[in-house]
C-alpha positions in Angstrom: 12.3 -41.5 8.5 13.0 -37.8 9.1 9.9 -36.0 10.4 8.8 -33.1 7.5 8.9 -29.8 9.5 5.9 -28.6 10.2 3.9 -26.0 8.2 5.0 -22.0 9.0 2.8 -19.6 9.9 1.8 -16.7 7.7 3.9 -14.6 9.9 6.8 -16.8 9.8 6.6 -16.9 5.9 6.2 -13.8 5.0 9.1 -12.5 7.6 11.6 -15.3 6.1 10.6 -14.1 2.7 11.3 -10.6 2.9 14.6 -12.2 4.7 15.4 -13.5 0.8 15.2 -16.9 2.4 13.0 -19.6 1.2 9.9 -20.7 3.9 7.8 -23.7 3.4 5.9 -22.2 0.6 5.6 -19.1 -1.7 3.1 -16.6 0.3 0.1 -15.5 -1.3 -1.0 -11.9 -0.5 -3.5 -10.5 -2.8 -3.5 -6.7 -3.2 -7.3 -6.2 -1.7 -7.0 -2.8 -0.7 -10.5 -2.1 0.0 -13.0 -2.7 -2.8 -12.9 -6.9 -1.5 -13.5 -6.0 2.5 -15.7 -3.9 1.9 -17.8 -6.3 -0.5 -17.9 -9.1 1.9 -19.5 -7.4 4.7 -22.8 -7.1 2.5 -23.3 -3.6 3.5 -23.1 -0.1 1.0 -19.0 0.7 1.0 -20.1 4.0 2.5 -21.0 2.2 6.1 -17.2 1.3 5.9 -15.7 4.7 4.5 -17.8 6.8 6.6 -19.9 5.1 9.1 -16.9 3.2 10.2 -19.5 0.2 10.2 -17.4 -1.9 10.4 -14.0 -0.3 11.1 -12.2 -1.0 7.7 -9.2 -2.9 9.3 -12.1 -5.4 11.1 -13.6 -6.0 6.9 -10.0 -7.5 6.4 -9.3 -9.4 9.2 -12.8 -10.8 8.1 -11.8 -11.7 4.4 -8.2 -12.8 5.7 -10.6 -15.5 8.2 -12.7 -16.0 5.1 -10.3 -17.3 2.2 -7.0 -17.6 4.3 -4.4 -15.9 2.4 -1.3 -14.7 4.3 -1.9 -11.2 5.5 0.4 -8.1 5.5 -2.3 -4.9 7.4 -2.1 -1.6 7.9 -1.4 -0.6 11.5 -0.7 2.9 11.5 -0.8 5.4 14.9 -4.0 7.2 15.2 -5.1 10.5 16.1 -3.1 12.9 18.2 -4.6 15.3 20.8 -2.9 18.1 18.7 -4.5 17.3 15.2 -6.6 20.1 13.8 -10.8 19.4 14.8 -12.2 17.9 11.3 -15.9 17.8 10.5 -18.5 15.6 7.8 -21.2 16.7 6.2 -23.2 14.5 3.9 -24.1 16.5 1.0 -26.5 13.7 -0.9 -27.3 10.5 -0.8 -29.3 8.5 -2.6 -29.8 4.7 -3.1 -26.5 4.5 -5.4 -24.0 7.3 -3.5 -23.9 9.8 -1.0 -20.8 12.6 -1.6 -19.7 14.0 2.0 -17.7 17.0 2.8 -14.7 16.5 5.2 -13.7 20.0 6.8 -10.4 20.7 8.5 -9.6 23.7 10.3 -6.2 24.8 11.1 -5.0 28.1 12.9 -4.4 28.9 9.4 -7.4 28.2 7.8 -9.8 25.5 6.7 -9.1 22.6 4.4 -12.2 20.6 2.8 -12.3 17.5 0.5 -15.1 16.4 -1.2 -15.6 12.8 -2.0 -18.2 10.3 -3.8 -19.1 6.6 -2.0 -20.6 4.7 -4.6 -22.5 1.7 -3.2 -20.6 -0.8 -4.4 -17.2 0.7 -5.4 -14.2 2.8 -4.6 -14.5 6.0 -3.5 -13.8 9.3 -5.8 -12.6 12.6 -5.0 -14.7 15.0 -6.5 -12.5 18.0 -5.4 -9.2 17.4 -3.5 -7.6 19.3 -0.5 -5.3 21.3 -2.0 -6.8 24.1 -5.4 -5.2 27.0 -4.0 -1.3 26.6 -3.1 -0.5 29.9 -2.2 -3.1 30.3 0.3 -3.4 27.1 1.7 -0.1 25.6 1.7 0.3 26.8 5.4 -3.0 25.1 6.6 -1.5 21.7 5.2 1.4 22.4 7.1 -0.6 22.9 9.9 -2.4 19.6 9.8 1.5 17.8 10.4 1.2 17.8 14.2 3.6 16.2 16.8 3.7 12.7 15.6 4.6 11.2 19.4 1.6 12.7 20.8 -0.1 10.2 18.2 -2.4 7.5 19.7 -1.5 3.8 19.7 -4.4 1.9 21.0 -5.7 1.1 16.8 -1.9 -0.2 16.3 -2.2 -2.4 19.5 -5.3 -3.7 18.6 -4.3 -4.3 14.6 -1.3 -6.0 16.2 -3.4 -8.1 18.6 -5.8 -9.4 16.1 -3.4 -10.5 13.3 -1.3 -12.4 15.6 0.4 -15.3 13.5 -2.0 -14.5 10.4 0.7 -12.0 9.2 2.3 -9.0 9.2 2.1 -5.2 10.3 2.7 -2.8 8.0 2.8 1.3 7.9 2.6 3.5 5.1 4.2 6.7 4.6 4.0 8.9 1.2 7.1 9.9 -0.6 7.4 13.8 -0.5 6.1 13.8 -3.9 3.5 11.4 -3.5 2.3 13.7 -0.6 2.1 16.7 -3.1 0.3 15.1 -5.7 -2.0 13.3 -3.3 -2.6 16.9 -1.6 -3.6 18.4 -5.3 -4.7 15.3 -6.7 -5.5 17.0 -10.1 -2.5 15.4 -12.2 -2.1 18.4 -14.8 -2.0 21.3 -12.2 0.2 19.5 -9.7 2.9 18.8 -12.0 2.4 22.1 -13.1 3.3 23.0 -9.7 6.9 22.0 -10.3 7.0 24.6 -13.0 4.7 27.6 -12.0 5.6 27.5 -8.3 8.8 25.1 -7.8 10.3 27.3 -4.6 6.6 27.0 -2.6 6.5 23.8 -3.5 9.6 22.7 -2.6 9.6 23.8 1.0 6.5 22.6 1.8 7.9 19.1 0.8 11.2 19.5 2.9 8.7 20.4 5.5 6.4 17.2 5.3 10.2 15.3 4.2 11.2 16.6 8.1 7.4 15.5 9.8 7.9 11.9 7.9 11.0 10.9 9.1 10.0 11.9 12.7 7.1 10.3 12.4 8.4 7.0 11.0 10.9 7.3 14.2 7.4 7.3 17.0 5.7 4.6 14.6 8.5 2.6 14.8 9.7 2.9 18.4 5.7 2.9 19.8 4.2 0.6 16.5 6.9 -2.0 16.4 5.5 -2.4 12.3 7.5 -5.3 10.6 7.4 -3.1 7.4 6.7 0.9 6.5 5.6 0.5 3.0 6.2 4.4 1.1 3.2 5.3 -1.5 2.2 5.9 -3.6 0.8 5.1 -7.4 0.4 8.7 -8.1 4.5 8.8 -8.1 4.4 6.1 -10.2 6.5 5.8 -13.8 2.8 6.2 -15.2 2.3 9.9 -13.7 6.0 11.6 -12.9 9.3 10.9 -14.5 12.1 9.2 -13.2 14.1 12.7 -13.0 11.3 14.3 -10.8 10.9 10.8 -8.7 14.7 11.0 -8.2 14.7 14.6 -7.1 11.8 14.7 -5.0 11.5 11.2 -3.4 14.9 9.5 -3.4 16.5 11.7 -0.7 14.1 10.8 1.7 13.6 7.2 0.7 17.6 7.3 1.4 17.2 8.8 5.0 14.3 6.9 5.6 15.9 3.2 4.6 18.7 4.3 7.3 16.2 4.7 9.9 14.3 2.1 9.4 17.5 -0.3 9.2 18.7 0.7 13.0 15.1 -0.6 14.0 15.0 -3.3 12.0 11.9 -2.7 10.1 11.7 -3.5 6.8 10.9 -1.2 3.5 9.0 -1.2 0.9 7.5 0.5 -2.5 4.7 0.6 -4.0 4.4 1.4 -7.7 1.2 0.3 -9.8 1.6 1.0 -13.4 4.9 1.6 -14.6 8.0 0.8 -12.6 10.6 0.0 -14.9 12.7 2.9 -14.8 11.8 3.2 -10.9 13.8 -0.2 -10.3 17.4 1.2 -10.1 16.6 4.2 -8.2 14.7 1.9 -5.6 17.6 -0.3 -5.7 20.2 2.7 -4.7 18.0 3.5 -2.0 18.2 0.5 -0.4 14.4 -0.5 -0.7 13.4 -4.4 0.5 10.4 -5.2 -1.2 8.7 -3.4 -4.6 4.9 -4.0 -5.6 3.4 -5.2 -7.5 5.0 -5.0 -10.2 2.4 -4.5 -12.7 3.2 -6.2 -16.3 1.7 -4.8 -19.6 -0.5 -2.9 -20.5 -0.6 -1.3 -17.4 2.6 -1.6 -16.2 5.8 -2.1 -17.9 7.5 -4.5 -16.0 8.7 -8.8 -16.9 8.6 -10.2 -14.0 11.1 -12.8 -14.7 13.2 -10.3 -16.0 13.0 -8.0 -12.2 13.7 -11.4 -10.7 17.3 -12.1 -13.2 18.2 -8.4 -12.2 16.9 -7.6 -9.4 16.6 -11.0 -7.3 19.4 -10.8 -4.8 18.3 -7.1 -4.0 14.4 -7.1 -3.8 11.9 -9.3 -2.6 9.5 -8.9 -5.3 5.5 -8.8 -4.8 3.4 -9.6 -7.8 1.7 -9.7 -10.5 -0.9 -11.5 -11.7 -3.3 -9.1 -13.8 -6.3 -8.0 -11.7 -8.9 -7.0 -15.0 -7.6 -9.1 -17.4 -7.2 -12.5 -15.7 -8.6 -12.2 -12.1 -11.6 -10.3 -12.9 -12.9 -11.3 -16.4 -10.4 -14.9 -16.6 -11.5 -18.0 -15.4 -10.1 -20.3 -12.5 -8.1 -21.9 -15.1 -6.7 -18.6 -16.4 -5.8 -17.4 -13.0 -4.2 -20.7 -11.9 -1.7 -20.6 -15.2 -1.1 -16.8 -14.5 0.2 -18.0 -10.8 2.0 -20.5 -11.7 3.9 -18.8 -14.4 4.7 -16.1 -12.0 6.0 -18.7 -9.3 8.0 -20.6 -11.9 9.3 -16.6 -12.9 10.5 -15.5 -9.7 10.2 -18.0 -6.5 13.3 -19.7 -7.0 15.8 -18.9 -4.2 13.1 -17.1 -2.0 12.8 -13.6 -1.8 8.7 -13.8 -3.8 5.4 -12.9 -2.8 2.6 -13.8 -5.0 0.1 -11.2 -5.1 -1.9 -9.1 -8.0 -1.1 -6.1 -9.8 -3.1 -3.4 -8.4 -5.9 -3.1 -6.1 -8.4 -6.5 -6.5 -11.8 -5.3 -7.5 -15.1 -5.6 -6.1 -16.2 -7.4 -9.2 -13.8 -10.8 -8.8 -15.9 -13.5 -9.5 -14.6 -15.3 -5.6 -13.9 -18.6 -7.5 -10.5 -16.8 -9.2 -9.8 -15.1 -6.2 -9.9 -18.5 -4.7 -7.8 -20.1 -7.2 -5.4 -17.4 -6.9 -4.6 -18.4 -3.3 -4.9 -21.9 -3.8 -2.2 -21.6 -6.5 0.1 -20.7 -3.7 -0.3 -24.2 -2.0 -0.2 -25.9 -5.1 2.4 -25.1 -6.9 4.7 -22.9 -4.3 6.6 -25.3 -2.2 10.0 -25.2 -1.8 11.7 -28.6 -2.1 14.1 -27.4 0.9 10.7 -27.3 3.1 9.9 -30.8 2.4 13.2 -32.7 2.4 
């Protein structure tokens, strides 16, 4: 009798997979962002966001241990010695929220955020960095210091802790994702492309030059296995696919290339719609797209992205995070998995995952049956014969 080979690691999976190859079983990485880490170390989400209590990454390695999925974490370079000094100040707090203050000063001027913890959910911005362009477009600027003077004793340590349990990832905003995170308010920011298109414009050729040199150090001094390039504000659902080609395909283009000669993979990430996105990530040269959000937020098939799109992507989806994982049953969850494996694992090349960000309210018995779907019904018969 031949000997079955013996079960991959979650590093080993998920590497094959984004190889389009097909490893001993689909991977299951569920898209907790935050909201579940933070939930799981029973303390108010502000001792995470802002007490750093525990350090953020340390929640997921904890949930990872806890329920066992395969892990893709972020493990980004930290601080340089050149960044502008930053300062908090807790404005309230109370026994529901507290809404702190973070202050940057530049050489050419402050920058402040203002931002609400809610006990038990996300964080909201309650005013964002950027309300003046004209005047503070050069203290943004100012905050893109020398990215090889960046520190790499967090990315070490991510690295160290994940070992086999996964994969390291960075992330890097799109030149337009950067604007609109910067400004935040949806209306005025694409306003921005009207009003004051020049301004605009070269502060995002500016932040387009920053990026691809600091995707160079990350990937020379992080060794990431992936650089996954936000974000949801440059989704289908906010920006049209003229302004997403104009203002993030270039660089996605450039940035592919790089990442290529270090062999690091790429990746998108697009909740809501990405229909229309699909063909302009695929002329890029993109790896991996998530997560592919289906109807009615999104506006994607997902056996329909794995007939067109299946020999160019390895796809990361989609099983509805309100509808099915948060107000479903096991039952429901389980059928959504399998219908997504039997929709796009065949030939390799799938990651089962959620749509957007899990939320804090999951009843754990779905999430469970989520990743147990994985086991169940994602083996490859090439694994086992």
């Amino acid at each position: 009798m031949t000997p079955l080979p013996q079960p991959m690691t979650s590093r080993e999976r998920l590497l094959a997979t984004l190889r389009g190859q097909e490893p001993d079983r689909v991977p299951v990485v569920p898209d907790v962002s935050n909201m579940m880490p933070c939930r799981y170390t029973g303390k108010p989400y502000w001792e995470v966001y802002v007490n750093n209590n525990p350090p953020m990454w340390r929640a997921h390695i904890a949930l990872q241990q806890r329920f066992g999925y395969d892990m893709i974490l972020s493990g980004d370079l930290g601080a340089s010695p050149d960044d502008p000094p930053a300062e908090s100040r807790i404005i309230s707090t109370d026994e529901e929220q507290w809404v702190v203050e973070k202050t940057i000063h530049t050489a050419q001027g402050n920058l402040s955020t203002i931002t609400a913890y809610p006990r038990a959910r996300s964080p909201w911005n309650i005013k964002p960095l950027i309300t003046d362009p004209e005047a503070e477009i050069p203290a943004l600027l100012a905050t893109l210091t020398d990215p090889w003077r960046k520190s790499t004793s967090h990315a070490t340590e991510v690295r160290q802790a994940v070992g086999d349990k996964g994969i390291i990832r960075v992330t890097v905003s799109v030149p337009l994702a950067w604007w609109l995170y910067a400004r935040l308010h949806m209306d005025q920011s694409l306003l921005d492309f009207i009003d004051r298109q020049a301004l605009v414009e070269k502060a995002m050729d500016a932040y387009a030059e920053w990026a691809l040199e600091l995707l160079k150090a990350t990937f020379e001094l992080a060794h990431p296995d992936i650089v996954l390039f936000s974000g949801s504000v440059s989704s289908m659902s906010v920006v049209s696919p003229r302004l997403y080609r104009r203002y993030a395909f270039p660089f996605l283009c450039r940035a592919v290339e790089l990442a290529e000669r270090y062999g690091v993979f790429t990746g998108v990430h697009m909740c809501g719609r990405s229909k229309a996105a699909l063909p302009i990530l695929a002329e890029a040269g993109i790896d991996l797209i998530e997560p592919l959000e289906a109807r009615p937020g999104g506006d994607v098939v997902l056996a329909d992205v794995k007939r067109q799109y299946g020999d160019r992507f390895c796809l990361k989806g989609n099983v509805n995070t309100f509808e099915t994982l948060a107000r479903g049953t096991p039952a429901d969850v389980t059928a959504a998995a399998r219908q997504c494996i039997e929709d796009a694992a065949a030939g390799g090349g799938f990651i089962l995952s959620t749509g957007d960000q899990v939320s804090s309210d999951t009843p754990e018995e779905n999430f469970v049956a989520l990743i147990a779907s994985a086991e169940r019904y994602g083996r490859y018969r090439s694994a086992s014969s």
